[in-house]
PQR file with spaces between the fields and no chain letter, atoms N, CA, C, O and H, PARSE charges and radii, in Angstrom:
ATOM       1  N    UNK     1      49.470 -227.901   58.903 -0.4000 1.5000
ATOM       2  CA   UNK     1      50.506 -227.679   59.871 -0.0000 2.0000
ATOM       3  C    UNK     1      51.850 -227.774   59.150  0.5500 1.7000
ATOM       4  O    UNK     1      52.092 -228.375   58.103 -0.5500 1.4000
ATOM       5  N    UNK     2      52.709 -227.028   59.952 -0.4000 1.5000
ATOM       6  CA   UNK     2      54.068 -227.415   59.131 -0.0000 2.0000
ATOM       7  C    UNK     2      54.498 -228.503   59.063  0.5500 1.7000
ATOM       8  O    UNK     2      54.007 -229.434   59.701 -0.5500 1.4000
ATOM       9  H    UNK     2      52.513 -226.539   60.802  0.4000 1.0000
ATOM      10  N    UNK     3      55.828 -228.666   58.025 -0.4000 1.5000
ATOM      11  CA   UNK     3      56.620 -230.179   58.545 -0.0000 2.0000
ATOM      12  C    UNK     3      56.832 -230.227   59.806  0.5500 1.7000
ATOM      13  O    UNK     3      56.474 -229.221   60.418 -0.5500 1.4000
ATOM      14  H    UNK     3      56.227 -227.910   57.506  0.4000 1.0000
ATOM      15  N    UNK     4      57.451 -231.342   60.609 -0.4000 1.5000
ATOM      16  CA   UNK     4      58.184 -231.281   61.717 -0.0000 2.0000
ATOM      17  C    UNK     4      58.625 -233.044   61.969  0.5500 1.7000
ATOM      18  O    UNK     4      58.173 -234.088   61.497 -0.5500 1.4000
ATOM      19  H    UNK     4      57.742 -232.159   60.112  0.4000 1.0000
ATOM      20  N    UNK     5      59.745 -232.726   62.965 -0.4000 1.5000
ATOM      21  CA   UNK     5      60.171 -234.359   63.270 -0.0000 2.0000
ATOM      22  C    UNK     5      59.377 -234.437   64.660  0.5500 1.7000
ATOM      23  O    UNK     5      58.994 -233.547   65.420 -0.5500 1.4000
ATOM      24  H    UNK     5      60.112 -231.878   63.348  0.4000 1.0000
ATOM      25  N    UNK     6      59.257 -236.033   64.714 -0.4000 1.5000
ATOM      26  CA   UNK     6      58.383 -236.328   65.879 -0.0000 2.0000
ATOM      27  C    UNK     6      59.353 -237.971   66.404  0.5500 1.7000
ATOM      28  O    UNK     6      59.713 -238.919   65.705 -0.5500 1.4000
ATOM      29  H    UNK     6      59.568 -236.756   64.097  0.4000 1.0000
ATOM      30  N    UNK     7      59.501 -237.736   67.766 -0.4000 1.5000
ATOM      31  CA   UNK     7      59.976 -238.817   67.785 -0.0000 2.0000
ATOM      32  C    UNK     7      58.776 -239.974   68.300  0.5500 1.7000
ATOM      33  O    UNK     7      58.494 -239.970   69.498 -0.5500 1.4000
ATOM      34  H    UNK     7      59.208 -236.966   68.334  0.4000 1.0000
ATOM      35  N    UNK     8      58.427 -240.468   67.841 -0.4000 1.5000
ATOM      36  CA   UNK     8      57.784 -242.013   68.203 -0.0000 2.0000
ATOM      37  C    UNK     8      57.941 -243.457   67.319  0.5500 1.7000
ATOM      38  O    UNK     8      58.146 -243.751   66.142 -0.5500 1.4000
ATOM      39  H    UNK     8      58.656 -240.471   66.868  0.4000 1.0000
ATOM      40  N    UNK     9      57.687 -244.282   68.778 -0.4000 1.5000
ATOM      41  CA   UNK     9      58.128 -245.733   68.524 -0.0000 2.0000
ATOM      42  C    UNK     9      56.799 -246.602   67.389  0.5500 1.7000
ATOM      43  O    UNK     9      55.588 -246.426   67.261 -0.5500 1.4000
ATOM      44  H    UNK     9      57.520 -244.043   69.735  0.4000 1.0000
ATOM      45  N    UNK    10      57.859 -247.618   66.695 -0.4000 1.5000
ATOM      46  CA   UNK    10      56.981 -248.479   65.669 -0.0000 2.0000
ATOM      47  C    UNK    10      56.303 -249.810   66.607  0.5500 1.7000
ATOM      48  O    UNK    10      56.880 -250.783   67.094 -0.5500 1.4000
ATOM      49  H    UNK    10      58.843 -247.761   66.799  0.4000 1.0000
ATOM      50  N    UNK    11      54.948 -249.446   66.636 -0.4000 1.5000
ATOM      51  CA   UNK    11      54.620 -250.807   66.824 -0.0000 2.0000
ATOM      52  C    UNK    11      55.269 -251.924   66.119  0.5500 1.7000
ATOM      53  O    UNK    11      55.581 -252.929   66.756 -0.5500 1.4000
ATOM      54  H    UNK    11      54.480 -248.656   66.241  0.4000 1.0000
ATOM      55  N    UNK    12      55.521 -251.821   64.718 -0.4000 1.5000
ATOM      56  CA   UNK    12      56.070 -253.178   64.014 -0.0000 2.0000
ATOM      57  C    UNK    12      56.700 -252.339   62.755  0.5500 1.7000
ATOM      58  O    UNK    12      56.256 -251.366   62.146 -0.5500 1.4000
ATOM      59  H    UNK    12      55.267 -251.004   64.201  0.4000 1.0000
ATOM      60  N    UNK    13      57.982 -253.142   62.595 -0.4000 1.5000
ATOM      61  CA   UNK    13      58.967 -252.275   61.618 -0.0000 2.0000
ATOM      62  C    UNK    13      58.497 -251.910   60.153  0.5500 1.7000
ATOM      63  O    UNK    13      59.092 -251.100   59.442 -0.5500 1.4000
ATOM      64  H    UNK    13      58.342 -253.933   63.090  0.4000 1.0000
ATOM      65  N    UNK    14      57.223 -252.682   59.742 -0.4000 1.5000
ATOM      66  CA   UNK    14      56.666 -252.661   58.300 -0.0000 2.0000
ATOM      67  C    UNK    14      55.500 -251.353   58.541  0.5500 1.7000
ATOM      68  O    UNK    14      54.513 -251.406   57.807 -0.5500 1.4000
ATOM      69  H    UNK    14      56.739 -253.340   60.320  0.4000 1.0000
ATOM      70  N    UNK    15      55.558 -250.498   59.274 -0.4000 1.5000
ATOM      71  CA   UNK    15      54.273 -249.783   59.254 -0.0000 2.0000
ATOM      72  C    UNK    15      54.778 -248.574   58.781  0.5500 1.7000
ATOM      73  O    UNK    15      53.885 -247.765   58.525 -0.5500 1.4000
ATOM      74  H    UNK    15      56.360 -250.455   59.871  0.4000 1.0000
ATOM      75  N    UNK    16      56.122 -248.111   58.544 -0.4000 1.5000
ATOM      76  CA   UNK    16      56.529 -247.171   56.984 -0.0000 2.0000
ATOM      77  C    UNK    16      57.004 -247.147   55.997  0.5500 1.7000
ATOM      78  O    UNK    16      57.659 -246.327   55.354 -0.5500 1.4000
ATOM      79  H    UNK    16      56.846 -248.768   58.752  0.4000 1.0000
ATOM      80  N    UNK    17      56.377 -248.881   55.754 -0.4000 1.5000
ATOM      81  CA   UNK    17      56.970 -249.319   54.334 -0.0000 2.0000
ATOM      82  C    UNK    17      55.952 -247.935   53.226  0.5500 1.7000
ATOM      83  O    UNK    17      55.017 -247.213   53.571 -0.5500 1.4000
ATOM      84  H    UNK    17      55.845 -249.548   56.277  0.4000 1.0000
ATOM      85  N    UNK    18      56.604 -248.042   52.004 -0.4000 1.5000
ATOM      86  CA   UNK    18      55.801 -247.021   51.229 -0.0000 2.0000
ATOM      87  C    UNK    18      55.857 -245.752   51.620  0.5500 1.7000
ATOM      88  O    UNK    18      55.431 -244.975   50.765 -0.5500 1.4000
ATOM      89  H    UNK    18      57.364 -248.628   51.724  0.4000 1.0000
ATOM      90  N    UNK    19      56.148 -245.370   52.389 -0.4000 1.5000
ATOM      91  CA   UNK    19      56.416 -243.821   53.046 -0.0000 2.0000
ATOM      92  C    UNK    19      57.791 -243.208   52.679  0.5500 1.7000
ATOM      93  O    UNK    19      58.759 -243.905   52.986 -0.5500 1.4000
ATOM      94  H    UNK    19      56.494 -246.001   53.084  0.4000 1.0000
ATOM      95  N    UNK    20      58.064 -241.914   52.019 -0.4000 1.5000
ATOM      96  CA   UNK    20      59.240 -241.603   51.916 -0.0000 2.0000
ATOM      97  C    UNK    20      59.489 -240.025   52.583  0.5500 1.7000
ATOM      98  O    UNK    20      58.502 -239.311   52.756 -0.5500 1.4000
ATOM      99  H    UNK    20      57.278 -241.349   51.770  0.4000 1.0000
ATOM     100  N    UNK    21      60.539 -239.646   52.860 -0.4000 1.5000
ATOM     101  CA   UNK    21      60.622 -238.436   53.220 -0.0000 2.0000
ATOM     102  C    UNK    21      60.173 -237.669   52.877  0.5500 1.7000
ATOM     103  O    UNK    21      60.385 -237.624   51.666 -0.5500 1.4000
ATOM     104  H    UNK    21      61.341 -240.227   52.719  0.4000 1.0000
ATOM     105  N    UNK    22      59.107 -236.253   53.441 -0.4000 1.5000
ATOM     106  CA   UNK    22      58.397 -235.460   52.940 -0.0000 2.0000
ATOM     107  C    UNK    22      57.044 -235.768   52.419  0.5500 1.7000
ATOM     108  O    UNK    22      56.307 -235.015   51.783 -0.5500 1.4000
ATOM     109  H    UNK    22      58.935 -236.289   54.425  0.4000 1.0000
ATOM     110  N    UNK    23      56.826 -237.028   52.800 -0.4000 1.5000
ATOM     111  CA   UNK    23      55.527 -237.373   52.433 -0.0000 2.0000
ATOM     112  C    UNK    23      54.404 -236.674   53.554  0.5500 1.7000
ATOM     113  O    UNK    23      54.729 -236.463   54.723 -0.5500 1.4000
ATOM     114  H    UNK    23      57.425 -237.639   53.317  0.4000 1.0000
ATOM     115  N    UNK    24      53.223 -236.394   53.081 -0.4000 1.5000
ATOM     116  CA   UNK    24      52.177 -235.980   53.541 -0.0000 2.0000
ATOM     117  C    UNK    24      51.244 -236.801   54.317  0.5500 1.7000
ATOM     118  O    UNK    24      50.413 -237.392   53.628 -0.5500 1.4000
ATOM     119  H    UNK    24      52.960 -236.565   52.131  0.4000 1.0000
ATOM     120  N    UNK    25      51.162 -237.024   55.877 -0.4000 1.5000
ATOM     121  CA   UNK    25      50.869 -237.917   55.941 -0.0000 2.0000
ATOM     122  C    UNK    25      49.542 -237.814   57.497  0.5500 1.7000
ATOM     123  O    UNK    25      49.308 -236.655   57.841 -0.5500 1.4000
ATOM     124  H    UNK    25      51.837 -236.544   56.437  0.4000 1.0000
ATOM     125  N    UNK    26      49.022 -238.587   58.057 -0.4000 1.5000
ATOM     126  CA   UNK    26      47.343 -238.627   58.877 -0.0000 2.0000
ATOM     127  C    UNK    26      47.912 -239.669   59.791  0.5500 1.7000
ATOM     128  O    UNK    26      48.327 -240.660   59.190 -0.5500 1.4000
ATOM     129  H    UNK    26      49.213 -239.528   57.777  0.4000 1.0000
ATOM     130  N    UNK    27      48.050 -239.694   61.241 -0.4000 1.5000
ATOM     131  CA   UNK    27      48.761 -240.861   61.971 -0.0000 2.0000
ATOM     132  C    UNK    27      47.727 -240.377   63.600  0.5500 1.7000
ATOM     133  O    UNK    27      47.228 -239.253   63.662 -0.5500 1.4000
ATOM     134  H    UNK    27      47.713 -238.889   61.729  0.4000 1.0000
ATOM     135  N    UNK    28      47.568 -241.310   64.672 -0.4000 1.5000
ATOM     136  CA   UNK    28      47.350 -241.824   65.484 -0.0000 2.0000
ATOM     137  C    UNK    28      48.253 -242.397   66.241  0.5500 1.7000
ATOM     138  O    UNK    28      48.640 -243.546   66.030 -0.5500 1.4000
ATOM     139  H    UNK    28      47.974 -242.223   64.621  0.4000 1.0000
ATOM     140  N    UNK    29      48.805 -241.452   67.470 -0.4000 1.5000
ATOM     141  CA   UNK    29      49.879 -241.753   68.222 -0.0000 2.0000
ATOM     142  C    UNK    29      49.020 -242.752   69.839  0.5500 1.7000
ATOM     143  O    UNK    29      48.037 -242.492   70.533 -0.5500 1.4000
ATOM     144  H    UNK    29      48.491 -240.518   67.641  0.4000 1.0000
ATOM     145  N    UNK    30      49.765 -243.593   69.843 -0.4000 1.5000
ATOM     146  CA   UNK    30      49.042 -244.106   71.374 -0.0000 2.0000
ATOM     147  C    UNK    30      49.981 -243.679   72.559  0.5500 1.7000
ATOM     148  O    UNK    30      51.173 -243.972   72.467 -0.5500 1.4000
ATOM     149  H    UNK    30      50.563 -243.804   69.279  0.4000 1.0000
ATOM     150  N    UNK    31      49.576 -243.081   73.542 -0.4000 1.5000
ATOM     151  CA   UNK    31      50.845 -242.851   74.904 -0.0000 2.0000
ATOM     152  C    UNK    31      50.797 -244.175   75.918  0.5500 1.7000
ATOM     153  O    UNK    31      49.937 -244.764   76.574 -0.5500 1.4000
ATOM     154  H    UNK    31      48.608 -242.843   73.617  0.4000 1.0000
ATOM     155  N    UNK    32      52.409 -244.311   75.629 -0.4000 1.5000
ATOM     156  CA   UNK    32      52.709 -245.569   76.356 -0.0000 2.0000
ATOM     157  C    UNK    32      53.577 -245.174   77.358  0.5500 1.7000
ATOM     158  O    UNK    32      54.190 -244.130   77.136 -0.5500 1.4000
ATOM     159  H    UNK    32      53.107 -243.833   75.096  0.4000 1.0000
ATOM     160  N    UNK    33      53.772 -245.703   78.334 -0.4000 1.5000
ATOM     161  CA   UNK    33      55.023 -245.217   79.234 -0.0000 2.0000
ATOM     162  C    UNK    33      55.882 -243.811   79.089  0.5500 1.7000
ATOM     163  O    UNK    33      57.072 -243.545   78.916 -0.5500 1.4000
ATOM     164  H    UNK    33      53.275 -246.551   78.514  0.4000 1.0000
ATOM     165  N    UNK    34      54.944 -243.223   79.214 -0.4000 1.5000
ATOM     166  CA   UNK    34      55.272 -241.582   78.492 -0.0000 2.0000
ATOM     167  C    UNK    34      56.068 -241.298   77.444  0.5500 1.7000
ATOM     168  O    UNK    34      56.947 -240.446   77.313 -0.5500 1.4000
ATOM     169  H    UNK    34      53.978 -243.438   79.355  0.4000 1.0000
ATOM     170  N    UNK    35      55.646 -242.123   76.711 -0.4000 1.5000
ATOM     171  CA   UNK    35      56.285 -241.973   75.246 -0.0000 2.0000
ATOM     172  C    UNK    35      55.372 -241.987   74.147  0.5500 1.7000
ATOM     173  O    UNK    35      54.281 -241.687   74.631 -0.5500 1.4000
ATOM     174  H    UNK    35      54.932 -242.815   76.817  0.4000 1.0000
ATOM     175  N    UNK    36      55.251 -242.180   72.922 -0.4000 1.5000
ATOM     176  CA   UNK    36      53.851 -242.332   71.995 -0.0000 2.0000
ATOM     177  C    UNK    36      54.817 -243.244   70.986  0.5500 1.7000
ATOM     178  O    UNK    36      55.948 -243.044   70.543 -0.5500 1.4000
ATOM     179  H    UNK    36      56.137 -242.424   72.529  0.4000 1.0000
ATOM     180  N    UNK    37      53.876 -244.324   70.825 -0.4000 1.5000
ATOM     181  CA   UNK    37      53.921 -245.402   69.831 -0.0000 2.0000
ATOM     182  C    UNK    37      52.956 -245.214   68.795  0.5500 1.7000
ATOM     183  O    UNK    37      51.883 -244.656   69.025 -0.5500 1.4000
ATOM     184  H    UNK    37      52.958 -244.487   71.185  0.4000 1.0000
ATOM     185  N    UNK    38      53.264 -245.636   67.696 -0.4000 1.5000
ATOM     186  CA   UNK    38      52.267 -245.456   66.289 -0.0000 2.0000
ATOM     187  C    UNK    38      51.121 -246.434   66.332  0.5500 1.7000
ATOM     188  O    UNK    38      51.291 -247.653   66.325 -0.5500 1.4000
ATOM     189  H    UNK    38      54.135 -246.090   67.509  0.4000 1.0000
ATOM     190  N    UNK    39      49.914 -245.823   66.379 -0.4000 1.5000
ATOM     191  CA   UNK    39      48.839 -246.839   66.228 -0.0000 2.0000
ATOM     192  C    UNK    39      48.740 -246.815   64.828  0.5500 1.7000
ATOM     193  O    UNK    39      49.266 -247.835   64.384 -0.5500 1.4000
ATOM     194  H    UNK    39      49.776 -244.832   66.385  0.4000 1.0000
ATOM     195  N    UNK    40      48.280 -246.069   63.905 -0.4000 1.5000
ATOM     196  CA   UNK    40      47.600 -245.925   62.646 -0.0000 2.0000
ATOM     197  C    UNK    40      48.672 -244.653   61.600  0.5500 1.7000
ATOM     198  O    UNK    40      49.005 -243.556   62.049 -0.5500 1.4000
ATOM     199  H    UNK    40      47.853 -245.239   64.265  0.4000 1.0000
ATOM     200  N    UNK    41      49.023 -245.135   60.268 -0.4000 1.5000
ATOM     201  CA   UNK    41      49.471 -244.448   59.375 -0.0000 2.0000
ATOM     202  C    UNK    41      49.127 -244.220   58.042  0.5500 1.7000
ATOM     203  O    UNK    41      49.452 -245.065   57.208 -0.5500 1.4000
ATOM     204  H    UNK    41      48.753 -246.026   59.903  0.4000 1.0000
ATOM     205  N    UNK    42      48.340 -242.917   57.605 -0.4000 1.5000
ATOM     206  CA   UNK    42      48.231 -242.971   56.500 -0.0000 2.0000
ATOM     207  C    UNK    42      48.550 -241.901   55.427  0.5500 1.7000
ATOM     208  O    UNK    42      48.353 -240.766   55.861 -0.5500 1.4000
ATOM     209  H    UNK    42      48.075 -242.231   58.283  0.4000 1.0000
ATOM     210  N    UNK    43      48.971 -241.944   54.196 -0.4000 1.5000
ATOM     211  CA   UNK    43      49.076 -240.766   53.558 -0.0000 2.0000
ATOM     212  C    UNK    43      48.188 -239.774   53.136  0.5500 1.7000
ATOM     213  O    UNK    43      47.142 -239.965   52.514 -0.5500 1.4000
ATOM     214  H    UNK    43      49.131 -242.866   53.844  0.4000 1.0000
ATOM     215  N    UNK    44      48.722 -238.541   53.559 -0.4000 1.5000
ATOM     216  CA   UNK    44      47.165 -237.350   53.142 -0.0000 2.0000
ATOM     217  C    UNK    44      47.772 -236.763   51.793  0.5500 1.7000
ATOM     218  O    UNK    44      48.796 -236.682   51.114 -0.5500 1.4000
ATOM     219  H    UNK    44      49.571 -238.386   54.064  0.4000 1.0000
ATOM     220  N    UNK    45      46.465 -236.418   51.874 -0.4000 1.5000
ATOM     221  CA   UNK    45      46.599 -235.657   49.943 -0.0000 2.0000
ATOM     222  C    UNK    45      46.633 -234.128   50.461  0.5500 1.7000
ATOM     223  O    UNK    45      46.713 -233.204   49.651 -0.5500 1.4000
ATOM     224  H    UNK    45      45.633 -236.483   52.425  0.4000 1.0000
């Protein structure tokens, strides 16, 4: 898929430590109060 911005909330502020812009990345959004919070983050190859 292409890049794109996504807006969703951090469960906890350390969950894009190691992540930098343009990184390639595999995530798990949870819908909360009609919004999506980050369950799971990881980098794809």
């Amino acid at each position: 898929m292409a890049a794109m911005t996504m807006n969703i909330r951090l469960k906890a502020a350390n969950q894009l430590d190691g992540f930098q812009p343009g990184d390639k990345v595999r995530f798990i959004p949870d819908k909360v109060d009609g919004g999506y919070v980050l369950r799971t983050i990881e980098k794809a190859e």
